[in-house]
PDB file of N, CA, C, O and CB in Angstrom:
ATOM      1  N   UNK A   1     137.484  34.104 122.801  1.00  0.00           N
ATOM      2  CA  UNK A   1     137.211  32.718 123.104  1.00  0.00           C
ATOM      3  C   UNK A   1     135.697  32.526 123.265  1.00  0.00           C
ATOM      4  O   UNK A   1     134.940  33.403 123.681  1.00  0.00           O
ATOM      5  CB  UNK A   1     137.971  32.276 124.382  1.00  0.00           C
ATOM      6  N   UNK A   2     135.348  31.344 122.909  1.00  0.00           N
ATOM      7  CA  UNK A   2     133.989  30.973 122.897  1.00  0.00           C
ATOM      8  C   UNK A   2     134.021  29.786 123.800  1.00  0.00           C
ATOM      9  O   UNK A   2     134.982  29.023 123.897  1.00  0.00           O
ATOM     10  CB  UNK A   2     133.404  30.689 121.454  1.00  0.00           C
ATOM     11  N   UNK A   3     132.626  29.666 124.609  1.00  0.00           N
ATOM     12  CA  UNK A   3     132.589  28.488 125.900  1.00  0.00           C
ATOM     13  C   UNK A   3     131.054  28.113 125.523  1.00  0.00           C
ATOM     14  O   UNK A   3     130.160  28.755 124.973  1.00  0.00           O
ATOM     15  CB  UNK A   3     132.858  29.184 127.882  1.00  0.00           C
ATOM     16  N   UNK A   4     131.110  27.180 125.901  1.00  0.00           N
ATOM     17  CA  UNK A   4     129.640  26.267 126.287  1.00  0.00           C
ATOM     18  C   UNK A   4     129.442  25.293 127.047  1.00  0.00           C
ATOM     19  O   UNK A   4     130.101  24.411 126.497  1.00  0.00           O
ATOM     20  CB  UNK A   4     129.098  25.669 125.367  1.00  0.00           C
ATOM     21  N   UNK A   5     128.769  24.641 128.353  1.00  0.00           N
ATOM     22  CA  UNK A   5     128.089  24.101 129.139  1.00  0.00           C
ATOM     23  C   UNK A   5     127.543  22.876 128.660  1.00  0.00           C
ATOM     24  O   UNK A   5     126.553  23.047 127.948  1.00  0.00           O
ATOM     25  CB  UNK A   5     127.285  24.897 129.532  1.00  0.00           C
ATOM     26  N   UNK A   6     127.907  21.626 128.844  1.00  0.00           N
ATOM     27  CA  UNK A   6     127.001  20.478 128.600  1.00  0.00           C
ATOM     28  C   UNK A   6     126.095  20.631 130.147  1.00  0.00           C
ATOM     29  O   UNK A   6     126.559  21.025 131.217  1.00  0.00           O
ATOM     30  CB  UNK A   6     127.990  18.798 128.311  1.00  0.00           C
ATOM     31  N   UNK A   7     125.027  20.294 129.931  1.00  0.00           N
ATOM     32  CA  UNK A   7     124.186  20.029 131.440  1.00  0.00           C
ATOM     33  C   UNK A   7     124.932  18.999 131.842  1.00  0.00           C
ATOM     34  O   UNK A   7     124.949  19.105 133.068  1.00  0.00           O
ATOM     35  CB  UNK A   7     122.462  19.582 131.460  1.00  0.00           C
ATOM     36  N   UNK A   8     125.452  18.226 131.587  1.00  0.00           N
ATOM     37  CA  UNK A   8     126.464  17.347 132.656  1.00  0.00           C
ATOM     38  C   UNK A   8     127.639  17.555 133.586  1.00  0.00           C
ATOM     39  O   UNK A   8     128.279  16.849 134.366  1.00  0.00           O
ATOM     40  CB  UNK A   8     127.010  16.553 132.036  1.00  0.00           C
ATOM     41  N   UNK A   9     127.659  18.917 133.149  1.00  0.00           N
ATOM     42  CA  UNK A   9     128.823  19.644 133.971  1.00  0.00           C
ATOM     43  C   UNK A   9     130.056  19.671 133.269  1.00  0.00           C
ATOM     44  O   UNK A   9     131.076  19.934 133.905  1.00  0.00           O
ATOM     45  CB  UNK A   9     129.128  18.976 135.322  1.00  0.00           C
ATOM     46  N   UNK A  10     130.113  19.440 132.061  1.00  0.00           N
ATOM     47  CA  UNK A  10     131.543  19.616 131.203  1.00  0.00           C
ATOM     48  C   UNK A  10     131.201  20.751 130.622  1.00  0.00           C
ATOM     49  O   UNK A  10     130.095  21.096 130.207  1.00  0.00           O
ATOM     50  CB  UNK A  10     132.033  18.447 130.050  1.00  0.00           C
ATOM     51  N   UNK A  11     132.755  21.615 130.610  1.00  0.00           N
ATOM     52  CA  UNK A  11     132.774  22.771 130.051  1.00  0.00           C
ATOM     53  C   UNK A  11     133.587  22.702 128.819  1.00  0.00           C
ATOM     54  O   UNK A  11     134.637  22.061 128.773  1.00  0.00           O
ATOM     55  CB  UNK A  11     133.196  23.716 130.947  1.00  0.00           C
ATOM     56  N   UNK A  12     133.134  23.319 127.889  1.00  0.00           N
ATOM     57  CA  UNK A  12     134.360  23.346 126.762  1.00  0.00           C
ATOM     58  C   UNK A  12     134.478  24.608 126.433  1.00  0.00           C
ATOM     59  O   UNK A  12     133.567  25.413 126.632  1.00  0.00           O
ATOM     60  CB  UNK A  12     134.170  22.522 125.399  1.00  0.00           C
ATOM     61  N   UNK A  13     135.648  24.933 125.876  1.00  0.00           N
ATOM     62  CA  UNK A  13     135.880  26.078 125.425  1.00  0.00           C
ATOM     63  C   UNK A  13     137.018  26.036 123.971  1.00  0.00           C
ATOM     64  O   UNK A  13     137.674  25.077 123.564  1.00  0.00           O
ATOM     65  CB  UNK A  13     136.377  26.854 126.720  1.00  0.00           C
ATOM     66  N   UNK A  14     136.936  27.536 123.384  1.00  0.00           N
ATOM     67  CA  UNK A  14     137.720  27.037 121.972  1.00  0.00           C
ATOM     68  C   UNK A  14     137.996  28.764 121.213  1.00  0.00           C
ATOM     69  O   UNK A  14     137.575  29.878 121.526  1.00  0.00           O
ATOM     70  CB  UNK A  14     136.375  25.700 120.712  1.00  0.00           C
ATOM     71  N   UNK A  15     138.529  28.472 120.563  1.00  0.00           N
ATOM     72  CA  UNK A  15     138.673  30.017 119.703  1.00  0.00           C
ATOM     73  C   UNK A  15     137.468  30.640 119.062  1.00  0.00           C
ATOM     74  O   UNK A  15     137.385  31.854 118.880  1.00  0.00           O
ATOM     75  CB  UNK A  15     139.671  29.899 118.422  1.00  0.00           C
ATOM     76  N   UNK A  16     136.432  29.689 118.689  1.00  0.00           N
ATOM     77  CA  UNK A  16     135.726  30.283 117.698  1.00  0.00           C
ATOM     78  C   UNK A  16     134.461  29.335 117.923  1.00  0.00           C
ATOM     79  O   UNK A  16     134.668  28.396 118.693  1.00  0.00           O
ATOM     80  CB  UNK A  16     136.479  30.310 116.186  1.00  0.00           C
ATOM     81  N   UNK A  17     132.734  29.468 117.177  1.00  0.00           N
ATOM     82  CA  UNK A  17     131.940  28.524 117.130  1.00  0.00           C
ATOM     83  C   UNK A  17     132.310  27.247 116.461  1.00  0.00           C
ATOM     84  O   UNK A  17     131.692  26.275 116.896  1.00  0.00           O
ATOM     85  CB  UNK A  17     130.957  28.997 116.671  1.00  0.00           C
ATOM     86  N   UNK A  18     133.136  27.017 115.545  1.00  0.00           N
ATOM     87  CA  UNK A  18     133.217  26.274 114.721  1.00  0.00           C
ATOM     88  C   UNK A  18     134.526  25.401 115.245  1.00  0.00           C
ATOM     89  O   UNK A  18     134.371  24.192 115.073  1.00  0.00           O
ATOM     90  CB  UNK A  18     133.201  26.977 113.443  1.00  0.00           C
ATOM     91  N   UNK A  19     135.479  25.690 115.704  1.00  0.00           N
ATOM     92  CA  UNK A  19     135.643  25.199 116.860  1.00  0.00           C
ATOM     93  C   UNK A  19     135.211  24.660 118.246  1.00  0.00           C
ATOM     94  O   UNK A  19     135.672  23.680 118.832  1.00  0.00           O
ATOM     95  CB  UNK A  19     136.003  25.634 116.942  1.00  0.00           C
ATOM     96  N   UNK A  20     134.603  25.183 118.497  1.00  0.00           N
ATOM     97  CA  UNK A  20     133.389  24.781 119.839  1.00  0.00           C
ATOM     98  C   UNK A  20     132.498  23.902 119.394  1.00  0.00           C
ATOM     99  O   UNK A  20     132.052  23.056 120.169  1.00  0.00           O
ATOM    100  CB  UNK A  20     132.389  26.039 120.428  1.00  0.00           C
ATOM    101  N   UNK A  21     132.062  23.963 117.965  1.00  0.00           N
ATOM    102  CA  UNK A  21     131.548  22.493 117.500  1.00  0.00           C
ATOM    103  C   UNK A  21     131.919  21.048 117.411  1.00  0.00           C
ATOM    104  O   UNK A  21     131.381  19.988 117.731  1.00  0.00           O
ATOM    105  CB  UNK A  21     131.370  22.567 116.532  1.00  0.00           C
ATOM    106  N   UNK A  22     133.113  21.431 116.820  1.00  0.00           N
ATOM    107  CA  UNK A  22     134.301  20.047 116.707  1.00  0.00           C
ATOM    108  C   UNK A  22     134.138  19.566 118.098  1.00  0.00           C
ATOM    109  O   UNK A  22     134.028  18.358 118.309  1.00  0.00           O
ATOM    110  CB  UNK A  22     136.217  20.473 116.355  1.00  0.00           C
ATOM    111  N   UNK A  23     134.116  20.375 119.000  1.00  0.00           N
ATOM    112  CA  UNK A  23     134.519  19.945 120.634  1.00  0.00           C
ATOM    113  C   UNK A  23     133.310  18.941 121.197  1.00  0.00           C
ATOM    114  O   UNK A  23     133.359  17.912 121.871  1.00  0.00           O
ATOM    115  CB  UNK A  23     134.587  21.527 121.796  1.00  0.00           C
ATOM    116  N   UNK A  24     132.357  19.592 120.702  1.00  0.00           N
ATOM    117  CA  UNK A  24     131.090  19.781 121.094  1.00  0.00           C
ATOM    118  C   UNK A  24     130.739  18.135 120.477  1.00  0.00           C
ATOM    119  O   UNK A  24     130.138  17.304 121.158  1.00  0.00           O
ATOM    120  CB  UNK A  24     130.253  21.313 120.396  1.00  0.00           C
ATOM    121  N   UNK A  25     131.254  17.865 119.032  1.00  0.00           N
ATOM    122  CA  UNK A  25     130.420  16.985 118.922  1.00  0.00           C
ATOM    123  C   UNK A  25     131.559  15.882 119.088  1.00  0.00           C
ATOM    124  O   UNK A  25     131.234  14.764 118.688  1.00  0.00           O
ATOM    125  CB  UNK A  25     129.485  17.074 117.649  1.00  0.00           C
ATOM    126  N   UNK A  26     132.688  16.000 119.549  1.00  0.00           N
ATOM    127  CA  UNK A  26     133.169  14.924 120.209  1.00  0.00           C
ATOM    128  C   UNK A  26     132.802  14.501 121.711  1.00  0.00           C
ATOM    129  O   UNK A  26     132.637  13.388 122.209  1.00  0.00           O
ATOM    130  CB  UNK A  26     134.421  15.104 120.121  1.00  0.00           C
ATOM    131  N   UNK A  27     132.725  15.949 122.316  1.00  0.00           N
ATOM    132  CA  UNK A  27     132.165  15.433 123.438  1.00  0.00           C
ATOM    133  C   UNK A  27     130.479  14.318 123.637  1.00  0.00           C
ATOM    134  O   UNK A  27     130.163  13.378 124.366  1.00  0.00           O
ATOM    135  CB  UNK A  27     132.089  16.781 124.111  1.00  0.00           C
ATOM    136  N   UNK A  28     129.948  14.927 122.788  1.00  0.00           N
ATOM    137  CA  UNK A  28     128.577  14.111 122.363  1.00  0.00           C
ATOM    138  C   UNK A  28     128.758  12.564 122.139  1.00  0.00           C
ATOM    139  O   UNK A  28     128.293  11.714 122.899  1.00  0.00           O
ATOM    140  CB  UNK A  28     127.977  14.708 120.921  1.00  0.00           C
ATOM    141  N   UNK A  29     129.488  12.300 121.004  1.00  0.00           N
ATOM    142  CA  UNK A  29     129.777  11.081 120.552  1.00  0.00           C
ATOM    143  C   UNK A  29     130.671  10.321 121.889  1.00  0.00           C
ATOM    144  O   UNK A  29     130.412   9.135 122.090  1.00  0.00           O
ATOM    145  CB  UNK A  29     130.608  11.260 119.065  1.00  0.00           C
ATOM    146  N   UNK A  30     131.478  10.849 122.588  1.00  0.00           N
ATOM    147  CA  UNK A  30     132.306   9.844 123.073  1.00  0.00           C
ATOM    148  C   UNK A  30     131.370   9.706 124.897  1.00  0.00           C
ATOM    149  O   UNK A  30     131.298   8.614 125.462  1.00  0.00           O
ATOM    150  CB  UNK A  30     134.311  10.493 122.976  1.00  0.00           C
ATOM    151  N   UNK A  31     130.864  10.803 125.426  1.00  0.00           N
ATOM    152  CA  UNK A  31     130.024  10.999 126.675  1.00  0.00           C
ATOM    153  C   UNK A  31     128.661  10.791 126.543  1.00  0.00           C
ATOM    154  O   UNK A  31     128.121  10.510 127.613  1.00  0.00           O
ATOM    155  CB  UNK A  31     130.149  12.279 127.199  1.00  0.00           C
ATOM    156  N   UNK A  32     127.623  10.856 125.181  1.00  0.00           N
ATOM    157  CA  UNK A  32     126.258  10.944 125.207  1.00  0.00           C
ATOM    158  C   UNK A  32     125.922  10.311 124.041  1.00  0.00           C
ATOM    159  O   UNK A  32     124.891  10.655 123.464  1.00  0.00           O
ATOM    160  CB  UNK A  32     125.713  12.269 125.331  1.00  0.00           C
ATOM    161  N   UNK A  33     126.953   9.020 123.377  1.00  0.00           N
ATOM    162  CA  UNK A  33     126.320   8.404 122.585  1.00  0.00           C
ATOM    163  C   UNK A  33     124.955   7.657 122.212  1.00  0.00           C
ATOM    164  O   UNK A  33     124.534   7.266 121.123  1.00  0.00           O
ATOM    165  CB  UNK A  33     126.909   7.964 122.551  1.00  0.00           C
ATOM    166  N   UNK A  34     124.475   7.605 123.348  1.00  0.00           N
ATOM    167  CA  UNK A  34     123.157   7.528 123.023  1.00  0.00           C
ATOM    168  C   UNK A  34     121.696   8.535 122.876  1.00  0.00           C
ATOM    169  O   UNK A  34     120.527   8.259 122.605  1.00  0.00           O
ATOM    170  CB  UNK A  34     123.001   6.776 123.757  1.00  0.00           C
ATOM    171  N   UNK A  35     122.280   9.587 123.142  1.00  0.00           N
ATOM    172  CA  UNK A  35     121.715  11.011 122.361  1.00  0.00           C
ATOM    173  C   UNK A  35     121.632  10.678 120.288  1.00  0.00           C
ATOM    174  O   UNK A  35     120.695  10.771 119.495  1.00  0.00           O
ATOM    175  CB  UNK A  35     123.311  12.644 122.859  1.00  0.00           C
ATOM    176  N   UNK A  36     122.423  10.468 120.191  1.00  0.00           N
ATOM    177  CA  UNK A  36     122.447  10.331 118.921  1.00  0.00           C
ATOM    178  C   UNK A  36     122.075  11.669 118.201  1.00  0.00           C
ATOM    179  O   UNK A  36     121.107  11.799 117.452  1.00  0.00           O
ATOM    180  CB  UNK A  36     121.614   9.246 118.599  1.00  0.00           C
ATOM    181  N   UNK A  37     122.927  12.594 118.510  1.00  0.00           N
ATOM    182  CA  UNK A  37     121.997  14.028 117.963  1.00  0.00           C
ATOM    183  C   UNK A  37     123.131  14.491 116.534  1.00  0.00           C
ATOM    184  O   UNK A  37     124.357  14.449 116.434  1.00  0.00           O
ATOM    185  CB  UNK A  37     121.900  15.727 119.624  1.00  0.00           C
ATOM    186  N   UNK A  38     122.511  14.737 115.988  1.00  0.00           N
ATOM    187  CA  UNK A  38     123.028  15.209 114.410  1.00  0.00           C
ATOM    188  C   UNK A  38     124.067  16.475 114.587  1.00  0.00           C
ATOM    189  O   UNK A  38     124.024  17.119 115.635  1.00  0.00           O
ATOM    190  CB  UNK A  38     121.548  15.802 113.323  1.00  0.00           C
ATOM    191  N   UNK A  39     124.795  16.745 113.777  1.00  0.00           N
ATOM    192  CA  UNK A  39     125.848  17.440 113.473  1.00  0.00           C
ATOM    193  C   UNK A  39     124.894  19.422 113.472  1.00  0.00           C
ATOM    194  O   UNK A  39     125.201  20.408 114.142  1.00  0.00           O
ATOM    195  CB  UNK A  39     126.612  16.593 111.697  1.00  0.00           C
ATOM    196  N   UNK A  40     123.611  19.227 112.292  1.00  0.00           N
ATOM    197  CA  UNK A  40     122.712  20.078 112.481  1.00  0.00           C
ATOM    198  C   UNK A  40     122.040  20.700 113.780  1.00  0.00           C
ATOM    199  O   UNK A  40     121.822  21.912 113.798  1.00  0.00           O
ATOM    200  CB  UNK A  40     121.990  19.619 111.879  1.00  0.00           C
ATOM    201  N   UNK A  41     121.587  19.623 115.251  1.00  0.00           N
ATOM    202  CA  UNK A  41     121.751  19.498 116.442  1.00  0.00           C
ATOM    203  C   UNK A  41     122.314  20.571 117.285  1.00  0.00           C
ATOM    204  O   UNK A  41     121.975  21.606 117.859  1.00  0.00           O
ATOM    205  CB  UNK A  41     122.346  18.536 116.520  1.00  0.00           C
ATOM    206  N   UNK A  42     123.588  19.634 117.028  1.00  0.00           N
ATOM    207  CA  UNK A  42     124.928  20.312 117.851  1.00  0.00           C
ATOM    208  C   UNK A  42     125.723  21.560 117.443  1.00  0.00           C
ATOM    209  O   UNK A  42     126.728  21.824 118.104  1.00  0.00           O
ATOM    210  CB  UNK A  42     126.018  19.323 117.877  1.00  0.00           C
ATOM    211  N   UNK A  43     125.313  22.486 116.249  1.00  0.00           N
ATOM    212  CA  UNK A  43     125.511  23.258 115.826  1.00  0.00           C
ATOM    213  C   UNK A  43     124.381  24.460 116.266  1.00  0.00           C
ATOM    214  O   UNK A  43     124.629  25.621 116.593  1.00  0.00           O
ATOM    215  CB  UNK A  43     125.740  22.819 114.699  1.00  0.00           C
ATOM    216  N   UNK A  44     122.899  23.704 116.152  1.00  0.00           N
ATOM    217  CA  UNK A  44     122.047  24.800 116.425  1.00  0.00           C
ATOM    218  C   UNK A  44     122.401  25.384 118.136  1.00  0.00           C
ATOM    219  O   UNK A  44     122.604  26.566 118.414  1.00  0.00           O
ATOM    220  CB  UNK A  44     120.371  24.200 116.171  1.00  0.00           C
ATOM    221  N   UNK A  45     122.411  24.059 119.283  1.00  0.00           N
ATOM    222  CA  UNK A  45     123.212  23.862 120.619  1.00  0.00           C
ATOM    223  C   UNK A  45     123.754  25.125 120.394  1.00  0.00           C
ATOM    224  O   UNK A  45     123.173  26.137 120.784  1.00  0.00           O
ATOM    225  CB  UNK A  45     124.330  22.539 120.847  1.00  0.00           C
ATOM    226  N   UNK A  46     125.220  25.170 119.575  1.00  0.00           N
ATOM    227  CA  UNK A  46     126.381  26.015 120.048  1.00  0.00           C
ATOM    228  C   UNK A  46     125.650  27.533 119.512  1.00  0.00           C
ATOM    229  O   UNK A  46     125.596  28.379 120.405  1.00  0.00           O
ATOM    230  CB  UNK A  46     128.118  25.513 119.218  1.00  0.00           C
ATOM    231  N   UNK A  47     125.207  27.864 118.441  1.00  0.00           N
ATOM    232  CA  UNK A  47     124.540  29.212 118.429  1.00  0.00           C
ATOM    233  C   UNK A  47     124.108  29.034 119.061  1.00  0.00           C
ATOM    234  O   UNK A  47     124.965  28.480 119.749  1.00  0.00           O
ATOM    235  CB  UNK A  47     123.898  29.826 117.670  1.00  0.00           C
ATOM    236  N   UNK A  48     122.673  28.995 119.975  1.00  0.00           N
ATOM    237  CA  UNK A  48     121.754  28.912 120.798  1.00  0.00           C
ATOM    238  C   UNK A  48     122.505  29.025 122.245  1.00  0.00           C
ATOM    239  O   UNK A  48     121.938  30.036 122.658  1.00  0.00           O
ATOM    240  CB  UNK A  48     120.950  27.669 120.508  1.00  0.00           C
ATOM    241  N   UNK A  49     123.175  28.749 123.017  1.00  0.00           N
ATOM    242  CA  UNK A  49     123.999  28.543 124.203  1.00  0.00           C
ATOM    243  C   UNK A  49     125.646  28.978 124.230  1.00  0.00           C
ATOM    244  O   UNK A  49     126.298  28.851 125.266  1.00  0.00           O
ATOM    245  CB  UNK A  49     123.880  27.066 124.455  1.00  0.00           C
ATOM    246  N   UNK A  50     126.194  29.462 123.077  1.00  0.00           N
ATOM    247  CA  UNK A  50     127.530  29.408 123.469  1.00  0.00           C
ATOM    248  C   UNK A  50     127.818  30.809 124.102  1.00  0.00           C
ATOM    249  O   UNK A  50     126.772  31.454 124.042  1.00  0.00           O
ATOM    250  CB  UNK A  50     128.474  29.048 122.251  1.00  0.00           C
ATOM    251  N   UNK A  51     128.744  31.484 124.643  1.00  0.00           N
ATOM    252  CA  UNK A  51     128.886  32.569 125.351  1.00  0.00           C
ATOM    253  C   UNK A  51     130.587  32.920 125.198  1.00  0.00           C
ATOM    254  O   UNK A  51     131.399  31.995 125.199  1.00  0.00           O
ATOM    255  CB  UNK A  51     128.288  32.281 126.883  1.00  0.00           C
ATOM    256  N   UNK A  52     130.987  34.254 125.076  1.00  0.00           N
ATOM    257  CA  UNK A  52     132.299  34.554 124.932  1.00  0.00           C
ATOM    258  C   UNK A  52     132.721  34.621 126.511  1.00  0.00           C
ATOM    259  O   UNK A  52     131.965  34.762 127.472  1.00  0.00           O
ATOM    260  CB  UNK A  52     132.533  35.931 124.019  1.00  0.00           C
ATOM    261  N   UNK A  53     134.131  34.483 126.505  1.00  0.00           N
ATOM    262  CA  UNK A  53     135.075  34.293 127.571  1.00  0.00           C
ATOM    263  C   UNK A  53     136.363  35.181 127.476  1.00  0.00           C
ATOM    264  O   UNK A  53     136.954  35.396 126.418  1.00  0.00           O
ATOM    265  CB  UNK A  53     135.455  32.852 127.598  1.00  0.00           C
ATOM    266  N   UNK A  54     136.707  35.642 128.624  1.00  0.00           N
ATOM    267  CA  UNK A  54     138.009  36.092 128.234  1.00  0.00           C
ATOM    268  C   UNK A  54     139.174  35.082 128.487  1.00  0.00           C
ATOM    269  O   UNK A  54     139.257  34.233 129.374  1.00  0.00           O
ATOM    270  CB  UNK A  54     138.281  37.349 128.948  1.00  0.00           C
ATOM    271  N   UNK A  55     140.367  35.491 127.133  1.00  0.00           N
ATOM    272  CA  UNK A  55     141.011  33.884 127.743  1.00  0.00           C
ATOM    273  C   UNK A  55     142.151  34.239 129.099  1.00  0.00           C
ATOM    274  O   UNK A  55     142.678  35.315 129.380  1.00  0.00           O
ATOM    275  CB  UNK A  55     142.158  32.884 126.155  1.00  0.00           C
ATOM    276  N   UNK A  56     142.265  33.041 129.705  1.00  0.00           N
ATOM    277  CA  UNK A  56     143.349  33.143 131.080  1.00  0.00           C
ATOM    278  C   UNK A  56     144.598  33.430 129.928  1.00  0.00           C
ATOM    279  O   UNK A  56     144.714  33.088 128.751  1.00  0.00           O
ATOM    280  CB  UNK A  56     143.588  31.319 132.377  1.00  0.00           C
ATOM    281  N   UNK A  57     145.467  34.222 130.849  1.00  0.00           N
ATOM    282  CA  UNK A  57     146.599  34.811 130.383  1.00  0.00           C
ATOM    283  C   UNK A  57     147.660  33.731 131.027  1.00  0.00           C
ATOM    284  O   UNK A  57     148.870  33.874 130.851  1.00  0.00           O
ATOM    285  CB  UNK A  57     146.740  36.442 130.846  1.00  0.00           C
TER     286      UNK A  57
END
């Protein structure tokens, strides 16, 4: 599992980066629409910051 941190205090988590993106840039669009940050953005974000997790059983 893969996780990442908005500084707003939302956590997301997901199977994979590319998953954690999808998440990532919904969370963006629907919580920080006025960020307006690109798909390119929120991808560099999830390399740059994402971190593995073990998942709850």
């Amino acid at each position: 599992m893969r996780a990442i941190d908005c500084p707003c205090g939302h956590h997301l988590e997901d199977t994979d980066d590319e998953e954690l993106f999808r998440l990532a840039r919904e969370h963006v669009d629907r919580d920080h629409a006025e960020m307006e940050s690109s798909d390119e953005q929120i991808r560099e974000r999830v390399a740059a910051d994402a971190y593995d997790v073990e998942p709850v059983a």
